[in-house]
PDB file of N, H, CA, C and O in Angstrom:
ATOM      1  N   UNK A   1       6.087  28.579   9.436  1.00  0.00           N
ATOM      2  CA  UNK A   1       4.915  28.324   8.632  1.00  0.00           C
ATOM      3  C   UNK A   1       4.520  26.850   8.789  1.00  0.00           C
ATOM      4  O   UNK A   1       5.400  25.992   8.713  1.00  0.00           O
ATOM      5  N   UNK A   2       3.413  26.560   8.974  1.00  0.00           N
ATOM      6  H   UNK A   2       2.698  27.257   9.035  1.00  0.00           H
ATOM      7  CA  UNK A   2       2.612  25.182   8.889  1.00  0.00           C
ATOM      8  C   UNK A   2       2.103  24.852   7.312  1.00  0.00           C
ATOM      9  O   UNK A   2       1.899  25.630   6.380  1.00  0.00           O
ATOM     10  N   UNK A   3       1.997  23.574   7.380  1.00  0.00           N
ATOM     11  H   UNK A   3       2.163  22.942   8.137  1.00  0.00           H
ATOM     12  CA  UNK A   3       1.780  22.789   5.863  1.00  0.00           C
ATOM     13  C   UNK A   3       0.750  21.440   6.189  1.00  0.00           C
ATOM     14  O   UNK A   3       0.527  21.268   7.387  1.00  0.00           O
ATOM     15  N   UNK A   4       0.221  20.644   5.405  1.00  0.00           N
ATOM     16  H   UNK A   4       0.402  20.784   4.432  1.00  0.00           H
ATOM     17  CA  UNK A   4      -0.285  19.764   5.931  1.00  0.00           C
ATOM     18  C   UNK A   4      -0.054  19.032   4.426  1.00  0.00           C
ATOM     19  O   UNK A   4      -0.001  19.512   3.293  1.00  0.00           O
ATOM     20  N   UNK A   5       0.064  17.619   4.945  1.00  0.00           N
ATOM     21  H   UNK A   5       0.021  17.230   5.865  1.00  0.00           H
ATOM     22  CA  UNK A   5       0.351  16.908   3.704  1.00  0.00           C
ATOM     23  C   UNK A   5      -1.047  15.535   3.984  1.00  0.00           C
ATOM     24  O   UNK A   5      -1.504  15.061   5.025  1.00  0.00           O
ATOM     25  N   UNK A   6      -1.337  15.286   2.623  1.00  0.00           N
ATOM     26  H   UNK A   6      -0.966  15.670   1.778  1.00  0.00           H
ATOM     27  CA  UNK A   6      -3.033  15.049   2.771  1.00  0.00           C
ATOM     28  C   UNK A   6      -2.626  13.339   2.401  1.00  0.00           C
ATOM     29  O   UNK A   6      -1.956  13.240   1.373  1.00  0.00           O
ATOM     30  N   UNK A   7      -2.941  12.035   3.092  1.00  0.00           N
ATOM     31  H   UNK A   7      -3.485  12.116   3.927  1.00  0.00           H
ATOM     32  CA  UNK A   7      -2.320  10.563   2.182  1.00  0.00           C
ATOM     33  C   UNK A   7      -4.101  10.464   2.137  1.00  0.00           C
ATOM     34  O   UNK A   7      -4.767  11.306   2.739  1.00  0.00           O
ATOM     35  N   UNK A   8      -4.767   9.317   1.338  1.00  0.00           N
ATOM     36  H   UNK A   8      -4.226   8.632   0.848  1.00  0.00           H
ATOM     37  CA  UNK A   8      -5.540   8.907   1.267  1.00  0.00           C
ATOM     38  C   UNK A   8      -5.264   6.711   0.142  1.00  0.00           C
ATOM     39  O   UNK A   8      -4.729   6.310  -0.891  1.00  0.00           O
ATOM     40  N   UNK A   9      -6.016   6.134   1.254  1.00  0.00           N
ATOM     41  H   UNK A   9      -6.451   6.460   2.093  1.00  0.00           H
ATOM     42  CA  UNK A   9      -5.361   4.725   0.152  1.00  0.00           C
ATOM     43  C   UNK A   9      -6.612   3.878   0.658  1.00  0.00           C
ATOM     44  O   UNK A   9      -7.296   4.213   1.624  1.00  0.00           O
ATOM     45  N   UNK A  10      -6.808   2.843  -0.042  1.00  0.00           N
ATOM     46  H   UNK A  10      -6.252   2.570  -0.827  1.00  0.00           H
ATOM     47  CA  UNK A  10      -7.692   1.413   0.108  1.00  0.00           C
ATOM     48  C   UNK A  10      -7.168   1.107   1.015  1.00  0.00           C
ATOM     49  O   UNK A  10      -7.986   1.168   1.933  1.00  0.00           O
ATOM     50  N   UNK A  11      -6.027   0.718   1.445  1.00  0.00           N
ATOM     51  H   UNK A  11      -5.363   0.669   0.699  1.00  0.00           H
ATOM     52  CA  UNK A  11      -5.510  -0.265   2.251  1.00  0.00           C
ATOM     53  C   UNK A  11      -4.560   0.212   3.329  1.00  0.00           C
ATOM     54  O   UNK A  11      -3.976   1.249   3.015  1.00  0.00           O
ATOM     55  N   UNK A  12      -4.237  -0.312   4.599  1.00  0.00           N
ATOM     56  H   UNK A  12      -4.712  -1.154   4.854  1.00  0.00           H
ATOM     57  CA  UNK A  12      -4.135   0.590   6.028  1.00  0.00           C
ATOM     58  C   UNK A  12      -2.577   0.651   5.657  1.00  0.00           C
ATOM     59  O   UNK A  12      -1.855   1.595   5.975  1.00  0.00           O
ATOM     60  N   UNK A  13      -2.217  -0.307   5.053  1.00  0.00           N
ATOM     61  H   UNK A  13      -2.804  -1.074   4.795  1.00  0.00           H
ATOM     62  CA  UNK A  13      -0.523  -0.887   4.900  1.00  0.00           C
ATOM     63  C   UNK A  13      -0.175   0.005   3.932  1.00  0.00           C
ATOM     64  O   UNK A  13       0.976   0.439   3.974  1.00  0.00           O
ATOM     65  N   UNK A  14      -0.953   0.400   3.014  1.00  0.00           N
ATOM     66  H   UNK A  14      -1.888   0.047   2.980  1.00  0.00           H
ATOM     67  CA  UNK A  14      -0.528   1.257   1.652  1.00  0.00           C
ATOM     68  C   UNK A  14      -0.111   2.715   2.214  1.00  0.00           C
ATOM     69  O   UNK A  14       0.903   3.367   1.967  1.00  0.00           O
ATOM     70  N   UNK A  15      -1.454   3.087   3.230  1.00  0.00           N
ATOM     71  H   UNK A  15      -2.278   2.557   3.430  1.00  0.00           H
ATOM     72  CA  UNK A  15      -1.307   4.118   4.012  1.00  0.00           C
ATOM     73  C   UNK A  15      -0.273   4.009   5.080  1.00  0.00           C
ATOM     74  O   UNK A  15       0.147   5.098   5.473  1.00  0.00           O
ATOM     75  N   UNK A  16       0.146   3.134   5.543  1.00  0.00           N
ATOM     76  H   UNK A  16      -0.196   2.250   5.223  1.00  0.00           H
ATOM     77  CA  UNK A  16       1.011   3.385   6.699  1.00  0.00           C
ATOM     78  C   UNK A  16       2.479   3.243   5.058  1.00  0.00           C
ATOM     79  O   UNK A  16       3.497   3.858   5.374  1.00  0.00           O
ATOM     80  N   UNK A  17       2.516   2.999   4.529  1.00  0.00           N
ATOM     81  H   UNK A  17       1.688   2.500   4.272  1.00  0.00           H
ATOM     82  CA  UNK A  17       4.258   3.035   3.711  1.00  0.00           C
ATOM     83  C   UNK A  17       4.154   4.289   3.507  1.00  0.00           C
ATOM     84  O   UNK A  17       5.278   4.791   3.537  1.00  0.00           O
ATOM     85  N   UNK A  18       3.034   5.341   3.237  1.00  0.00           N
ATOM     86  H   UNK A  18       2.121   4.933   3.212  1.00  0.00           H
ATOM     87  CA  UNK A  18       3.527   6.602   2.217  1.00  0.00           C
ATOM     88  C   UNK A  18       3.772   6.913   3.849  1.00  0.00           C
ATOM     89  O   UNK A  18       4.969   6.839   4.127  1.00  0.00           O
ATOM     90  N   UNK A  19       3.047   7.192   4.814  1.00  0.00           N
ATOM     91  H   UNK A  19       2.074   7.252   4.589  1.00  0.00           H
ATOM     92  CA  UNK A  19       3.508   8.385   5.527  1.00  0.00           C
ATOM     93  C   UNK A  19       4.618   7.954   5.878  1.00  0.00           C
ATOM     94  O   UNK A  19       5.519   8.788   5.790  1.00  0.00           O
ATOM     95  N   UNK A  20       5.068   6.378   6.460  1.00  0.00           N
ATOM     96  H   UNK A  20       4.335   5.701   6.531  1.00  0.00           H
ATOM     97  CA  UNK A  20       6.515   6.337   6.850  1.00  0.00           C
ATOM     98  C   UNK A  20       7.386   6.963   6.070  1.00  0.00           C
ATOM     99  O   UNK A  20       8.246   7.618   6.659  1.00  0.00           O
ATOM    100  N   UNK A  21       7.414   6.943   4.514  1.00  0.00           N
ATOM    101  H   UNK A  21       6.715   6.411   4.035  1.00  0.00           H
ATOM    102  CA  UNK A  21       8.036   7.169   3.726  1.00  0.00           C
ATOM    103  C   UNK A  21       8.190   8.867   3.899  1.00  0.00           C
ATOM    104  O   UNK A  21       9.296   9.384   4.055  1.00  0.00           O
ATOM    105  N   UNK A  22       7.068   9.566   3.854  1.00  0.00           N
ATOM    106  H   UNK A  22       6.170   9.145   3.727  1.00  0.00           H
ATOM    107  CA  UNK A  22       7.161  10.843   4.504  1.00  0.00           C
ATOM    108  C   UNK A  22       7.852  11.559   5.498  1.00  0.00           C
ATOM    109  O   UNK A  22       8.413  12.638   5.689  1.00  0.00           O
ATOM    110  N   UNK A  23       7.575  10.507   6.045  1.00  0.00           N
ATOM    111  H   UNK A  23       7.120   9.631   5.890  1.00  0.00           H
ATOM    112  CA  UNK A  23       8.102  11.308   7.775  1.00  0.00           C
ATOM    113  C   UNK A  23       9.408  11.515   7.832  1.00  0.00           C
ATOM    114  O   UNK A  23      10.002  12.395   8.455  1.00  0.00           O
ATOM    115  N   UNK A  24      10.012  10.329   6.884  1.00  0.00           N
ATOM    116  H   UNK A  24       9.529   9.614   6.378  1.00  0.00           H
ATOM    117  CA  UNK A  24      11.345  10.321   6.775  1.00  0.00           C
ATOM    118  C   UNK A  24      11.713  11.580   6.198  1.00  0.00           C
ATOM    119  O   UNK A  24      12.722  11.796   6.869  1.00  0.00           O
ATOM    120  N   UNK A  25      11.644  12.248   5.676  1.00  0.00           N
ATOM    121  H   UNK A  25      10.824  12.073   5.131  1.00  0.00           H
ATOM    122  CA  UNK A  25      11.507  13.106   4.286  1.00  0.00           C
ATOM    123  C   UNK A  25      11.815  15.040   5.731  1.00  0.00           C
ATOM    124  O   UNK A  25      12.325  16.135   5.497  1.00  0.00           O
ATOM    125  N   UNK A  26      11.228  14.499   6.898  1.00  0.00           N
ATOM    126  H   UNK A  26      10.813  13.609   7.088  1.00  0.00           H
ATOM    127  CA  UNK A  26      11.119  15.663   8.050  1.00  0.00           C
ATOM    128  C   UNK A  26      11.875  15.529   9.040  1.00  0.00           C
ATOM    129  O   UNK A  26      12.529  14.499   9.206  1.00  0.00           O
ATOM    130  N   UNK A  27      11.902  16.256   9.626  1.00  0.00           N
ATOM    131  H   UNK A  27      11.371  17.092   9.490  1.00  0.00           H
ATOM    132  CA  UNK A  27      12.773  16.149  11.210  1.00  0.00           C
ATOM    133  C   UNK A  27      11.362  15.800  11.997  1.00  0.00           C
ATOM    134  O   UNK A  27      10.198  15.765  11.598  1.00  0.00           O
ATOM    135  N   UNK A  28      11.938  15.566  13.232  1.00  0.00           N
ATOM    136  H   UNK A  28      12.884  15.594  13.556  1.00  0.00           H
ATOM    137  CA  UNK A  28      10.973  15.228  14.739  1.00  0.00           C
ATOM    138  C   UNK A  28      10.658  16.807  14.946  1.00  0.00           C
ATOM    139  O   UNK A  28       9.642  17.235  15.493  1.00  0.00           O
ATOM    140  N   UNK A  29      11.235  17.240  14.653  1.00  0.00           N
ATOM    141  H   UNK A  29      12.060  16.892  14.208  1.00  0.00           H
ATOM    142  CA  UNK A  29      11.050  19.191  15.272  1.00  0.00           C
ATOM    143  C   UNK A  29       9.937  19.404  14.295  1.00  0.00           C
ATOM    144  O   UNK A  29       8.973  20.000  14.774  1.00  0.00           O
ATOM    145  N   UNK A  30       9.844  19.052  13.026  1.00  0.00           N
ATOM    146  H   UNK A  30      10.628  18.568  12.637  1.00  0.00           H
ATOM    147  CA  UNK A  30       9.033  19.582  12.293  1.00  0.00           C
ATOM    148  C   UNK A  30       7.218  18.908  12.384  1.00  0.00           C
ATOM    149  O   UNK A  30       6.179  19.529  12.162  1.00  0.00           O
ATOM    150  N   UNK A  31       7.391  17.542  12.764  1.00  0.00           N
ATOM    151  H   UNK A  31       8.236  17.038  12.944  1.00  0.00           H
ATOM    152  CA  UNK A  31       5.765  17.486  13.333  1.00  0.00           C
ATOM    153  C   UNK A  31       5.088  17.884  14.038  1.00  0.00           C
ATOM    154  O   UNK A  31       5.354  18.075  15.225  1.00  0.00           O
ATOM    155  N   UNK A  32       4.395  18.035  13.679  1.00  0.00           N
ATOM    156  H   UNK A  32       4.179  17.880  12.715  1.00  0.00           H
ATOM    157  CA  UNK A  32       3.271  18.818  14.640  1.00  0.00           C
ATOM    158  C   UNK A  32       2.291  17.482  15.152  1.00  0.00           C
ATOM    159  O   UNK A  32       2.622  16.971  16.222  1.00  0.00           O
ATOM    160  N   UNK A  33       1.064  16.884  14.404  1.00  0.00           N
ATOM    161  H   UNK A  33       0.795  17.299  13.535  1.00  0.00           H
ATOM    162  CA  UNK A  33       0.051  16.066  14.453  1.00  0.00           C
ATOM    163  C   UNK A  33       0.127  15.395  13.313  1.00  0.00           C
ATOM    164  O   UNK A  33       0.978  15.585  12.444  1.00  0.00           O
ATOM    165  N   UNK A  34      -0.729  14.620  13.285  1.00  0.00           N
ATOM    166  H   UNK A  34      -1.420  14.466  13.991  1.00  0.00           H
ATOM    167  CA  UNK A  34      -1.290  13.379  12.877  1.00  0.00           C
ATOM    168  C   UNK A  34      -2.460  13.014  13.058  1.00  0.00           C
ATOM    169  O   UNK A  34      -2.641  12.477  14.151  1.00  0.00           O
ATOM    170  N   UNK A  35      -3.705  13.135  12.125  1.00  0.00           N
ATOM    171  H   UNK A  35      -3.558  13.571  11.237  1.00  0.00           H
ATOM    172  CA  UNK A  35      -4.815  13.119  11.973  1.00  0.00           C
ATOM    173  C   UNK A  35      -5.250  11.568  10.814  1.00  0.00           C
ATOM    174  O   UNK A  35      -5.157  11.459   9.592  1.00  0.00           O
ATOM    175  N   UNK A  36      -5.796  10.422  12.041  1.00  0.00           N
ATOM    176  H   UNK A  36      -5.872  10.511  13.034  1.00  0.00           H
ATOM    177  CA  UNK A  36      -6.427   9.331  11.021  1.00  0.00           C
ATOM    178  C   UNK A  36      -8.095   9.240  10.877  1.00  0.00           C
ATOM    179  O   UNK A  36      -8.894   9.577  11.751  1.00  0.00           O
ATOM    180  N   UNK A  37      -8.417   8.705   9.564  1.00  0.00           N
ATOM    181  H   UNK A  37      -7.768   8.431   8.854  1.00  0.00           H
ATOM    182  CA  UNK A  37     -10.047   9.032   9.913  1.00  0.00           C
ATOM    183  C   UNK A  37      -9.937   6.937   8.599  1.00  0.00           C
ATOM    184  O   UNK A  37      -9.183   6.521   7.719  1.00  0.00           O
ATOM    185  N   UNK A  38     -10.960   6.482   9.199  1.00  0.00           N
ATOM    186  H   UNK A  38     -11.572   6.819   9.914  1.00  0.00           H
ATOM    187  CA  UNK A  38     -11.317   5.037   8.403  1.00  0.00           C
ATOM    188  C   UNK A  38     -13.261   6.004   7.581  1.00  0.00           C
ATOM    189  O   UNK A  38     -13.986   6.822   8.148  1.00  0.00           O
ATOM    190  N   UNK A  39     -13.382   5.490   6.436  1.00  0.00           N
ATOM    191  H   UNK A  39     -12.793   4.826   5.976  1.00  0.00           H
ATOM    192  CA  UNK A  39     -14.362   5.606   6.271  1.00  0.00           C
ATOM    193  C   UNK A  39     -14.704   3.904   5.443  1.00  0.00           C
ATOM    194  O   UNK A  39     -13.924   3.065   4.992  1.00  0.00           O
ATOM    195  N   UNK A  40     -16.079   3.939   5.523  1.00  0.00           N
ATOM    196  H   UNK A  40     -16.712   4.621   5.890  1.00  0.00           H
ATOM    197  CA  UNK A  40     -16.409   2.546   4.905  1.00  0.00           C
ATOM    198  C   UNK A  40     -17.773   2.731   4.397  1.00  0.00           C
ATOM    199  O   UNK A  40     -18.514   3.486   5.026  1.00  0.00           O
ATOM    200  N   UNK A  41     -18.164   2.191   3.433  1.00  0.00           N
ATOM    201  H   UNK A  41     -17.561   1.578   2.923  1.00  0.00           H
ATOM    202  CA  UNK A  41     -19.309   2.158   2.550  1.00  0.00           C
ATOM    203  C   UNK A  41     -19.271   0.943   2.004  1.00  0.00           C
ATOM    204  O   UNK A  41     -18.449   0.046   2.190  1.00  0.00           O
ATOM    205  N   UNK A  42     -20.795   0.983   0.893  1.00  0.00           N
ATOM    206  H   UNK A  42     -21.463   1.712   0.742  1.00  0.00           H
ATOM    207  CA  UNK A  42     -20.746  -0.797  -0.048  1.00  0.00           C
ATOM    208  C   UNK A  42     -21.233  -0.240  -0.998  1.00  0.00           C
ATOM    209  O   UNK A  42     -22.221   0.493  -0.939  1.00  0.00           O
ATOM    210  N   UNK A  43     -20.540  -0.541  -2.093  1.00  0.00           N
ATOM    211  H   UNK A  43     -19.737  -1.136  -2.141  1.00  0.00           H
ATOM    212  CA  UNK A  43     -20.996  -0.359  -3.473  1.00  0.00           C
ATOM    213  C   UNK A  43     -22.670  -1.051  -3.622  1.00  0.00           C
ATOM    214  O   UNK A  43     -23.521  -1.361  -2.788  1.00  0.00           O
ATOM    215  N   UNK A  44     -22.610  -1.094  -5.072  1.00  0.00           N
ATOM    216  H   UNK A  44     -21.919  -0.842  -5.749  1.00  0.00           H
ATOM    217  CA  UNK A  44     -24.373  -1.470  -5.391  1.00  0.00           C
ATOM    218  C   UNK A  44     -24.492  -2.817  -5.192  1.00  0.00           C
ATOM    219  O   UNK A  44     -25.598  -3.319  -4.994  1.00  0.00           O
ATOM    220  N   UNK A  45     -22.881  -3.853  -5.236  1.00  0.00           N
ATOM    221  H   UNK A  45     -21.982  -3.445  -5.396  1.00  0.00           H
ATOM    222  CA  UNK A  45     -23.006  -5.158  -5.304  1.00  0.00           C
ATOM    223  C   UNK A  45     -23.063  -5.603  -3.649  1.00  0.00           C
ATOM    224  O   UNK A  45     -23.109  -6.800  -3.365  1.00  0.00           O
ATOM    225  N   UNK A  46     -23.056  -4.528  -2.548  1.00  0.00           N
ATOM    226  H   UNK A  46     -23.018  -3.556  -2.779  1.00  0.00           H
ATOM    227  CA  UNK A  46     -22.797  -5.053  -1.441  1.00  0.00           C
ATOM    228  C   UNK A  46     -21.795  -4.685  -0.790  1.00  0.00           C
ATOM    229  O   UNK A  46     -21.965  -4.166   0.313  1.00  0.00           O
ATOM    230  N   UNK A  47     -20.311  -4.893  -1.397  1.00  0.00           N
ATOM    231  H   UNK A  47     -20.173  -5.315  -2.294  1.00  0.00           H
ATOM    232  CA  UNK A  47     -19.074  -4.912  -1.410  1.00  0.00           C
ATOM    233  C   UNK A  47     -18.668  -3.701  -0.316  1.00  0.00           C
ATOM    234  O   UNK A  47     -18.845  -2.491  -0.459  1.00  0.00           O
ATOM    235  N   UNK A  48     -17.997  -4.494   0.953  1.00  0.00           N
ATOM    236  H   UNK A  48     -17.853  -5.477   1.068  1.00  0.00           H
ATOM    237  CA  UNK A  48     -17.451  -3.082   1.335  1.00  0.00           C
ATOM    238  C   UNK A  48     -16.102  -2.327   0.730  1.00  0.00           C
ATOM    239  O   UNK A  48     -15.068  -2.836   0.297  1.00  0.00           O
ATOM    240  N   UNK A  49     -16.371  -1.333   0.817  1.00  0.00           N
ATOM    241  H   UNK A  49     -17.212  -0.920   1.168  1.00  0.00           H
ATOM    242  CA  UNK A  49     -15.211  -0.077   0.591  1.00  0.00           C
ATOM    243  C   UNK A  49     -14.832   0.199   1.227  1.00  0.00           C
ATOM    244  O   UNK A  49     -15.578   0.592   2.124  1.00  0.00           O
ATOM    245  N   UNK A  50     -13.315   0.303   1.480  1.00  0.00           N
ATOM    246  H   UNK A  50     -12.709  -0.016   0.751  1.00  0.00           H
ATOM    247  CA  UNK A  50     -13.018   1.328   3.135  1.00  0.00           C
ATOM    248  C   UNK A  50     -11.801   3.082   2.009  1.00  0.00           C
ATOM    249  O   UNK A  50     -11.616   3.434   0.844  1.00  0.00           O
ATOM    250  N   UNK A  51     -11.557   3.343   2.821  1.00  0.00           N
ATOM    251  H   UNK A  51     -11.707   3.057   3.767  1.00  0.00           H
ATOM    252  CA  UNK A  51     -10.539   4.466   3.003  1.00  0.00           C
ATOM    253  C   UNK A  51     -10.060   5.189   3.317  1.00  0.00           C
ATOM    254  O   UNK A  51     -10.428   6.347   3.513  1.00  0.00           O
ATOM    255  N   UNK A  52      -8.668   4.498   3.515  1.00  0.00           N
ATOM    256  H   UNK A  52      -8.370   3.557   3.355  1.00  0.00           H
ATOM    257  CA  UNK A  52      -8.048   4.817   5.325  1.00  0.00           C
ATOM    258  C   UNK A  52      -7.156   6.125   4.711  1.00  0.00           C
ATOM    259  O   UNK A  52      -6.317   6.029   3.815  1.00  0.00           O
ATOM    260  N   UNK A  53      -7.508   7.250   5.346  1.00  0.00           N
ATOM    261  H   UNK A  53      -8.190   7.328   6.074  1.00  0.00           H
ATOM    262  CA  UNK A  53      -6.805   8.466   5.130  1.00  0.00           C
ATOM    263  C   UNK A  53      -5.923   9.451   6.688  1.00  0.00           C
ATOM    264  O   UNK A  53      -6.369   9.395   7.834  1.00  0.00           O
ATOM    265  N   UNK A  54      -4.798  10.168   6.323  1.00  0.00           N
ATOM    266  H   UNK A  54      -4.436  10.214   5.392  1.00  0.00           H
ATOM    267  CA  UNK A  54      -4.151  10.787   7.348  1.00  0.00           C
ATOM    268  C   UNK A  54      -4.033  11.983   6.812  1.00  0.00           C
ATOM    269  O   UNK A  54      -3.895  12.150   5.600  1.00  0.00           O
ATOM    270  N   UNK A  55      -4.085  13.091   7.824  1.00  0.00           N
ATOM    271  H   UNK A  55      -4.197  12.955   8.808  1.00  0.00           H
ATOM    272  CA  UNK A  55      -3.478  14.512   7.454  1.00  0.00           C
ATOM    273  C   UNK A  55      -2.511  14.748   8.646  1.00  0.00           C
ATOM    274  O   UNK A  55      -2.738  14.730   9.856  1.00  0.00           O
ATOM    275  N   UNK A  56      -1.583  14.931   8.083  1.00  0.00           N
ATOM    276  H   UNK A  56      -1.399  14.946   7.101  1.00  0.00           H
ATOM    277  CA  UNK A  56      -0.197  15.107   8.556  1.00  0.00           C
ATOM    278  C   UNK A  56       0.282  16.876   8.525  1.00  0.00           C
ATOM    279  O   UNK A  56       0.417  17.466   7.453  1.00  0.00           O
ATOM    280  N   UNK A  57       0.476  17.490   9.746  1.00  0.00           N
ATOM    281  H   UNK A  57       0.366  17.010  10.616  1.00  0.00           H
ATOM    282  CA  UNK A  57       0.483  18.863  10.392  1.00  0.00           C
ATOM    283  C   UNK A  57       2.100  18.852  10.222  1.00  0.00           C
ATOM    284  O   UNK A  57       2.598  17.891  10.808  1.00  0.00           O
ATOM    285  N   UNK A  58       2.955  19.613   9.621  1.00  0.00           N
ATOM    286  H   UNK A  58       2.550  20.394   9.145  1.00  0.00           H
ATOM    287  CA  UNK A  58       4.194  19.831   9.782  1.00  0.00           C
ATOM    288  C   UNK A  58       4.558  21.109   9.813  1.00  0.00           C
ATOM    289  O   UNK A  58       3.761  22.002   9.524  1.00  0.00           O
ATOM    290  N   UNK A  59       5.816  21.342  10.172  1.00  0.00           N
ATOM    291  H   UNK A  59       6.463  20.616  10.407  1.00  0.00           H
ATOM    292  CA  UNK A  59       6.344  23.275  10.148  1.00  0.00           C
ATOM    293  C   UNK A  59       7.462  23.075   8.875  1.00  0.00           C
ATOM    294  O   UNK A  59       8.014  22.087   8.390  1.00  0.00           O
ATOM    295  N   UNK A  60       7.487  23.936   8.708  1.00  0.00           N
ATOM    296  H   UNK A  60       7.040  24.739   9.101  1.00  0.00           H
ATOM    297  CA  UNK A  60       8.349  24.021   7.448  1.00  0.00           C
ATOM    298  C   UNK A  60       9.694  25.140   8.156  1.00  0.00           C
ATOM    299  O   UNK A  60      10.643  25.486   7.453  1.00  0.00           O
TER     300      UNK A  60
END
């Protein structure tokens, strides 16, 4: 069976600790993929927004 585990964070570093923290959590047999996407916008003041998200493909 396949699973996908969903991270989403402000910051690339925040996002890279959970999945490390994840991966640990699996075997190498059990990954499948790794899916990154950056999105970015600006609030009303200007301000950019980003949010760096991964979906992570594993077998159970």
């Amino acid at each position: 069976m396949y699973k996908v585990a969903v991270f989403d964070k402000e910051h690339e570093k925040d996002l890279e600790r959970e999945i490390n923290h994840f991966l640990k959590s699996i075997s190498d047999e059990q990954l499948v993929d790794i899916k990154y996407n950056v999105a970015a916008a600006c609030n009303e003041d200007g301000e950019q927004l980003y949010c760096f998200s991964a979906l992570v493909l594993y077998r159970t």
